[in-house]
PAKOL-133718 format. One record per atom (N, C-alpha, C): residue in three letters; x, y, z. Coordinates in steps of 0.001 Angstrom, whole numbers, plus 500000, padded with zeros to 6 digits. Layout:
<nodes>
alaXYZ/...
</nodes>
This chain:
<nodes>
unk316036119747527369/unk315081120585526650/unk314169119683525811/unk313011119800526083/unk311774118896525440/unk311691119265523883/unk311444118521523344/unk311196118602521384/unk310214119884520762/unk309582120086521847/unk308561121455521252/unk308927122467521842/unk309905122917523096/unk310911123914523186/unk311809123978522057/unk312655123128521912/unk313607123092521243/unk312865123293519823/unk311810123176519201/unk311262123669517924/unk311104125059517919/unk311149125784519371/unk310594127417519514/unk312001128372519654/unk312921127101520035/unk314317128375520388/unk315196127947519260/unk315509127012518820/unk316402126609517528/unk316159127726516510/unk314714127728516042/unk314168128538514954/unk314983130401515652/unk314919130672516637/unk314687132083516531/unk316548132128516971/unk317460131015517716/unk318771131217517261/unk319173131235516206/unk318688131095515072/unk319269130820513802/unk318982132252513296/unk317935132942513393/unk316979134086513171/unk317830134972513939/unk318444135091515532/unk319488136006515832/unk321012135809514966/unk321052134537514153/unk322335134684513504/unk322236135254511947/unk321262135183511937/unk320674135734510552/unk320776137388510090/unk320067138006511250/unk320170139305511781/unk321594139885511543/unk322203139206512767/unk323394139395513061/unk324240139819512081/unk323955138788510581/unk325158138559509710/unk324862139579508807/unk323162140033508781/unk322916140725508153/unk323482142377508797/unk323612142571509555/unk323744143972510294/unk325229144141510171/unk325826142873510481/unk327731143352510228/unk327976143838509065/unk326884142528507727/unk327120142938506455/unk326878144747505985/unk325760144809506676/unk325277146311506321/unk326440147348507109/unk326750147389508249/unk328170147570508803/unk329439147988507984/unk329724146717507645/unk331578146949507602/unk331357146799506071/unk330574146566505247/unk330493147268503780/unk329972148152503145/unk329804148877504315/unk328667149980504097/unk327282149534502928/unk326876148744502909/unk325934148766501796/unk325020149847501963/unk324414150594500673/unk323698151307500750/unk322066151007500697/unk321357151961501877/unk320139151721501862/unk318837151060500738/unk319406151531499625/unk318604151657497982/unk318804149899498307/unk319982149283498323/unk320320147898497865/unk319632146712499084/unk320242147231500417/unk319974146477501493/unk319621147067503066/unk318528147693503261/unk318351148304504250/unk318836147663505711/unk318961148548506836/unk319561148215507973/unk318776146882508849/unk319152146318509511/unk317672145820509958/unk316750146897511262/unk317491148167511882/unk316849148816512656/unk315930149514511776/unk316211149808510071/unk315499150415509517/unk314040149944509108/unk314058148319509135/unk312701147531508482/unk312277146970509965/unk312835147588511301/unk312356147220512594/unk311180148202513042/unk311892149505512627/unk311274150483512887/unk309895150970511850/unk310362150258511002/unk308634150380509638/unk307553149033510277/unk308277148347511047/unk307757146919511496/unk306894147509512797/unk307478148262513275/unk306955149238514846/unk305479149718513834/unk305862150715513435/unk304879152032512716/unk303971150834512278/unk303938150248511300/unk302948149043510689/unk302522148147511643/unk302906147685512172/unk302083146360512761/unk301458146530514167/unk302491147489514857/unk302232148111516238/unk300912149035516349/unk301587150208515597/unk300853151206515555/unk299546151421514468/unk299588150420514176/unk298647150405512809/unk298703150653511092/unk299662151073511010/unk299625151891509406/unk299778150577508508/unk299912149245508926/unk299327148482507952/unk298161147640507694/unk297429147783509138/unk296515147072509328/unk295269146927508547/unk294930147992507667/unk294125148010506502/unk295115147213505286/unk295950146981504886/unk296558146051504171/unk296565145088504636/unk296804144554505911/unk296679143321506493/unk295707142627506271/unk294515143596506429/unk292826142742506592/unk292686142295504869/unk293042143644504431/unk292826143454502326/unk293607141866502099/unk294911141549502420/unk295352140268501897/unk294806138892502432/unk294679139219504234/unk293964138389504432/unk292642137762504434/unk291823138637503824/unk290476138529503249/unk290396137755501997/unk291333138711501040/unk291765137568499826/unk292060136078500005/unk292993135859501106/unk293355134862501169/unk292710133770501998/unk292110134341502885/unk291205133058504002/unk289756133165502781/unk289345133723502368/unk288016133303501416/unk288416132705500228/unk289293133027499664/unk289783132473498355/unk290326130910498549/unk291148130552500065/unk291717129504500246/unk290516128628500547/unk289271129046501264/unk288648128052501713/unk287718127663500440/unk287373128449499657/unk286692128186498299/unk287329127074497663/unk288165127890496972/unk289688127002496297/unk289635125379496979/unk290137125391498361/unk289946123926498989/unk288672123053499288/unk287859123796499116/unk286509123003499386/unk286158122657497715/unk285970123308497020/unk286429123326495449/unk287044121754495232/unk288295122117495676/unk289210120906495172/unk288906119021495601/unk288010119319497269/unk288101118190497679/unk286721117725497288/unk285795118734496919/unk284615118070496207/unk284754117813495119/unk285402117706494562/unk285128117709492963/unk286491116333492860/unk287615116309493546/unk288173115237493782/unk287481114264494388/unk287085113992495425/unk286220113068495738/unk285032112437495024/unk284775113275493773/unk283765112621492652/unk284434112160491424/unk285548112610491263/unk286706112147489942/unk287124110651490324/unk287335110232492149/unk288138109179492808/unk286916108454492154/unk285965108874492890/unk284678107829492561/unk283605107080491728/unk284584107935490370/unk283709108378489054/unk284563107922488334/unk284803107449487546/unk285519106962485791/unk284687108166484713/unk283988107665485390/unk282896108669484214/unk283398110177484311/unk283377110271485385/unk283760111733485153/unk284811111969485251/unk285742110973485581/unk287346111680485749/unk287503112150483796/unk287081110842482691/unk287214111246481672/unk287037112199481212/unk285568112869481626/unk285109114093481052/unk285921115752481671/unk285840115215482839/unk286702116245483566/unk287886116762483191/unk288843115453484066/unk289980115468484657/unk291198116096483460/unk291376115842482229/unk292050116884480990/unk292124118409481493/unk290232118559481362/unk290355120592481821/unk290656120478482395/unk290919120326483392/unk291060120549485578/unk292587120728485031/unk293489119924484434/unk294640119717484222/unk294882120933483417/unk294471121006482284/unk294592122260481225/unk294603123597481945/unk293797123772483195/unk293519124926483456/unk294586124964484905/unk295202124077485547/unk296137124234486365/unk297582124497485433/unk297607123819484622/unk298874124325483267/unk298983125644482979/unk298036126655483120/unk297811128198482202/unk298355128890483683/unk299621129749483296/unk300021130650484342/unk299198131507484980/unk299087131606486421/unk297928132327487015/unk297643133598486361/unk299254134112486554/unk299341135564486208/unk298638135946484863/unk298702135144483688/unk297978135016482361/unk296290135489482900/unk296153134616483922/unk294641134191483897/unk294071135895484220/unk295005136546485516/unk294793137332486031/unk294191138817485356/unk294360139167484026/unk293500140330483340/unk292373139668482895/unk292025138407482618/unk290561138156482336/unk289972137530483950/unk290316137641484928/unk289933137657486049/unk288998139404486496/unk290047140167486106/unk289909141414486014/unk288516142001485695/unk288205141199484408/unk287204141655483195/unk286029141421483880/unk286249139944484342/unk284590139289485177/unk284932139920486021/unk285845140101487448/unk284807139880488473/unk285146141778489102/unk286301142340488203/unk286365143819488526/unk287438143693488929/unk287971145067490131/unk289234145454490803/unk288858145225491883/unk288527144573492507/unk288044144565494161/unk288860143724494395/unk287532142825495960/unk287625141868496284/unk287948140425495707/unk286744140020495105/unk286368139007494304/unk287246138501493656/unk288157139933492624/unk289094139118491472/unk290207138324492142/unk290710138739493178/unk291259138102494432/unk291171136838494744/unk290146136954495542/unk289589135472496154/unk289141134719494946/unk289429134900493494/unk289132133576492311/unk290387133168492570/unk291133134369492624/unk292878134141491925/unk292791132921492610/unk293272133366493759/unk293817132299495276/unk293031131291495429/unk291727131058494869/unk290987129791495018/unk291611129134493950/unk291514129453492612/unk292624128533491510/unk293731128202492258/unk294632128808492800/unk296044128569492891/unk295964127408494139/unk294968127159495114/unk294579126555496478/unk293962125163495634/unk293411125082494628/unk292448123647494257/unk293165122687493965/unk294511122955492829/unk295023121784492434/unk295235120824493308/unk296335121469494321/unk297254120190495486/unk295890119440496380/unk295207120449496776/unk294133119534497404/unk293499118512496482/unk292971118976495135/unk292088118014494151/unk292666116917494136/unk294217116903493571/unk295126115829493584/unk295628114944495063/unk295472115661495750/unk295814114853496858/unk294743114261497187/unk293432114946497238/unk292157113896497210/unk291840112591496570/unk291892112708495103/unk291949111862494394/unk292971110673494978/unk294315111092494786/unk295247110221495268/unk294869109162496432/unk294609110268497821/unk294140109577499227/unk292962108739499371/unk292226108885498490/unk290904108233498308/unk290949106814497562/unk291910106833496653/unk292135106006495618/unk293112104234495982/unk293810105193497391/unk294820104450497846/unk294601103772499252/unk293122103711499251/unk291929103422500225/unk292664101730500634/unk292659100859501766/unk293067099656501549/unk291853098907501000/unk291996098283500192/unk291615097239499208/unk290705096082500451/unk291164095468501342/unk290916094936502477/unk289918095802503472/unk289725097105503747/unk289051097355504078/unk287411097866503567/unk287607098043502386/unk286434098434501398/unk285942096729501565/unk286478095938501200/unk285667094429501036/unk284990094197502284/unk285738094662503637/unk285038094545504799/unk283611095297504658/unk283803096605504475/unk282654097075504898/unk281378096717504005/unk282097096069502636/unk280708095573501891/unk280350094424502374/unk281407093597503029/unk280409092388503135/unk279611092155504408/unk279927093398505392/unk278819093593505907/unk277170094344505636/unk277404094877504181/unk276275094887503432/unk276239096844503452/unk277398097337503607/unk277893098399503651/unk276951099238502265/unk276171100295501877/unk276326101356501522/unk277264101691500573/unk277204102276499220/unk278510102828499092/unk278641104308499684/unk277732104760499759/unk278112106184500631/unk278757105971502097/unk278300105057502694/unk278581104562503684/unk280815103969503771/unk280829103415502997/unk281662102968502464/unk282944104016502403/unk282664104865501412/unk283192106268500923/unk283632107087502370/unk282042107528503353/unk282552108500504392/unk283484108034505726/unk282945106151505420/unk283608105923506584/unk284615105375507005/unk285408104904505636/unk286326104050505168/unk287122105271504106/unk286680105148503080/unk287698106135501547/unk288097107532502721/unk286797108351502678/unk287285110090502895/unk288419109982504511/unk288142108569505162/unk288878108846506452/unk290260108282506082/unk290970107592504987/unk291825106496504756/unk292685108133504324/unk292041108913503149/unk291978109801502399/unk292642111333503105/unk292297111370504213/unk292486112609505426/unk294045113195505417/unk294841112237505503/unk296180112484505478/unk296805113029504029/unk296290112659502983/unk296831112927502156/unk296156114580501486/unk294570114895502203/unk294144116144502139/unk294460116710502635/unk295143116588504023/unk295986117773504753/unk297335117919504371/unk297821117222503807/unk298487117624502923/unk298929118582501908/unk297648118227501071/unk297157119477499617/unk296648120565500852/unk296469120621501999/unk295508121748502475/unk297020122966503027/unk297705121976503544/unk299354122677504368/unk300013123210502955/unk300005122535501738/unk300421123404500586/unk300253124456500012/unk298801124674500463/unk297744125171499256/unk297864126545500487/unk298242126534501592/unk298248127358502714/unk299167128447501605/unk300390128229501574/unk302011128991500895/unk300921129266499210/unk300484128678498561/unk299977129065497352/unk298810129834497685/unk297884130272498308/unk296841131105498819/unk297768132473498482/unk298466132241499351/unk299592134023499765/unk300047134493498374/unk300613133375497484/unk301628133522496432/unk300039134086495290/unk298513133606495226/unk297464133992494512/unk297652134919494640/unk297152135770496205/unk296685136986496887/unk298066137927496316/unk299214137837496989/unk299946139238496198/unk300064139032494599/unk299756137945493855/unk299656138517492761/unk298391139589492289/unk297436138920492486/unk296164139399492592/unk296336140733493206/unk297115141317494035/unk297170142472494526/unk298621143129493584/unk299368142401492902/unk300376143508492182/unk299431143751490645/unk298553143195489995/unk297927143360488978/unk296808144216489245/unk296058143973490261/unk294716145520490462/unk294915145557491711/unk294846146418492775/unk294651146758493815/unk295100147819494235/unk294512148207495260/unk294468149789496213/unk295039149517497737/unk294876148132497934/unk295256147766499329/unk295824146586499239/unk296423146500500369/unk296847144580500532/unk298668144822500568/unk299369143768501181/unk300699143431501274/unk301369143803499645/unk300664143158498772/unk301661143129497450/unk301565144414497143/unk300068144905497195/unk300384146553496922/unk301524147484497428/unk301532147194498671/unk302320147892499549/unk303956147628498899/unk304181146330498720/unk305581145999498350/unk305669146437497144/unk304879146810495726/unk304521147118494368/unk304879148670495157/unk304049149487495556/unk304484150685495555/unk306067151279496442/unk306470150370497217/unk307209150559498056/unk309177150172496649/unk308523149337495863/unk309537149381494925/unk309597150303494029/unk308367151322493496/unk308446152312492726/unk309001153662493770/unk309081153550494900/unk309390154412495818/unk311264154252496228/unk311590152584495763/unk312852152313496334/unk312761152265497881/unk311927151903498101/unk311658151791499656/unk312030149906500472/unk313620150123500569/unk313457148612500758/unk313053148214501972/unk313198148944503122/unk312917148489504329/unk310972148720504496/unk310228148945503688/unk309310149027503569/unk308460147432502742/unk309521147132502068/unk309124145867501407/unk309420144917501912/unk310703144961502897/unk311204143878503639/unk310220143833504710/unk309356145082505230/unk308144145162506667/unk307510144507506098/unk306849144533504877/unk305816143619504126/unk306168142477504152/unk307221141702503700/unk307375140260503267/unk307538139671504862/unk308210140419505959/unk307457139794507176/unk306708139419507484/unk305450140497507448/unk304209140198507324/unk303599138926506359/unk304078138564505242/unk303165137583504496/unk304062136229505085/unk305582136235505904/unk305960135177506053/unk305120134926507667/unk304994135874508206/unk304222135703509742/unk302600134981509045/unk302044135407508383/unk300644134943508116/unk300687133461507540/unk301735133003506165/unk302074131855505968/unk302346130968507042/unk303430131158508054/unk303808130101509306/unk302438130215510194/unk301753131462510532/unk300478130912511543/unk299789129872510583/unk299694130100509246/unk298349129488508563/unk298794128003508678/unk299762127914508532/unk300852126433508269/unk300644125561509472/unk300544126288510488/unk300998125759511748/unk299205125467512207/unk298161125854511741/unk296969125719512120/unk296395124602511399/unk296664124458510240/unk296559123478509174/unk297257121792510087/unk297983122330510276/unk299159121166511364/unk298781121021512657/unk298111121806513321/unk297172121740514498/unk295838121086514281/unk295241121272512880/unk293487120676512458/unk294312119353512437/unk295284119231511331/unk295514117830511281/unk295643116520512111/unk296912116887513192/unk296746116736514301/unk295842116213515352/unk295089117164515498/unk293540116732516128/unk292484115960515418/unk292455116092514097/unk291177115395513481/unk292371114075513156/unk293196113896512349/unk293799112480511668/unk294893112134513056/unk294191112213514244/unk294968111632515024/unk295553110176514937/unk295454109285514244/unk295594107936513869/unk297052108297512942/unk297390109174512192/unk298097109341511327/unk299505109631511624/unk300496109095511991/unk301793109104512336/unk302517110246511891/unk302174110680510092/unk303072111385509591/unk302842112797510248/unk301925113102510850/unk301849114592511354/unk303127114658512253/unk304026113723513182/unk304411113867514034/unk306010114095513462/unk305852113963512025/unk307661113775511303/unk307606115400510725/unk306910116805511235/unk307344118161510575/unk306543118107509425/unk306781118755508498/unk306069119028507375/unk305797118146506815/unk304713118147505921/unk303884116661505328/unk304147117003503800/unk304369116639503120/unk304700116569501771/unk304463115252501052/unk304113115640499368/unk303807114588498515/unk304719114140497453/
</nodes>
């Protein structure tokens, strides 16, 4: 069995033993529904929702939050890192707030999010762009910084540009350590978006799981958190596919998850 089979069936034997242990448990201790629903019970809300539609307007609400908010948030982070790497000047003036304001709990931030940008969309896609900037900013900075020393002298003493220098040498040396902050910032997008959706919202996954707990509805919350773990692993796994293809030079894509 080849290494990328064996990545597709390992995962979902473990997932039939998972099930499994869960269904005897619900079984032979009778647990009650309120505490731990059946798994035919969050199969069958999984049918109605995802099949048949009844969540698909929540689906689009989180993932709207989250693919606009993430790409803001990350484009955010790697511009403004890439001028801190390159800048003294401005890392001083900067780099404190940037820090101060990744320190302040989102959730804090989240009623004066409210104030500016309303109950919609928008207050959303700020949340999840804050929560998406740090790991990238920092991993920018970092990857840029840790540029080889030997290759920057090359390209000047061929009379190199510093822009030149920067796009073709720093931001490419730099790549690995942004896909990085980008595969992180994937799991923190989701974790913005349902907050952002348990503090104002009408639609979206967290709503659904927010009302589905005032209802005691567990197999309704457990259909939901499927859903945000199915959207996390595609997003994860695409992030790991860009990487892949663009930092093909880069070994670490080939060791599983990339971490700092």
């Amino acid at each position: 069995m080849n290494a990328r089979l064996q990545s597709i069936v390992f995962p979902f034997i473990t997932l039939g033993f998972l099930v499994g242990g869960w269904l005897l448990a619900t079984e032979v201790f009778s647990v009650p529904n309120f505490i731990l629903p059946k798994p035919q019970a969050v199969w069958e809300v999984m049918i109605k929702g995802y099949v048949y539609g009844a969540f698909w307007k929540d689906i689009g609400a989180t993932l709207s939050a989250t693919l606009l908010g993430y790409l803001s948030g990350c484009t955010a982070g790697i511009l403004l890192g890439a001028l801190l790497a390159e800048s003294k000047t401005f890392e001083r003036f900067l780099y404190p707030f940037v820090v101060s304001l990744q320190s302040m709990p989102k959730v804090a931030l989240a009623p004066v999010l409210i104030v500016w940008f309303g109950f919609g969309l928008m207050s959303k896609v700020v949340m999840v762009g804050l929560v998406c900037f740090f790991p990238v900013f920092i991993n920018t900075i970092v990857g840029i910084r840790q540029t080889p020393a030997p290759l920057i002298a090359m390209m000047r003493s061929f009379s190199a540009s510093r822009m030149d220098v920067f796009l073709h040498v720093k931001l490419k040396s730099a790549l690995g350590h942004i896909f990085a902050g980008l595969q992180i910032a994937v799991v923190l997008s989701l974790i913005g978006a349902v907050v952002g959706e348990f503090v104002s919202s009408s639609r979206g996954l967290g709503y659904m799981i927010q009302v589905a707990q005032g209802n005691i509805d567990l197999a309704t919350m457990f259909a939901s958190l499927v859903g945000l773990a199915a959207i996390g692993i595609v997003g994860t796994q695409l992030v790991r596919l860009a990487h892949a293809r663009i930092v093909f030079w880069d070994s670490d894509k080939r060791g599983g998850a990339i971490s700092e």
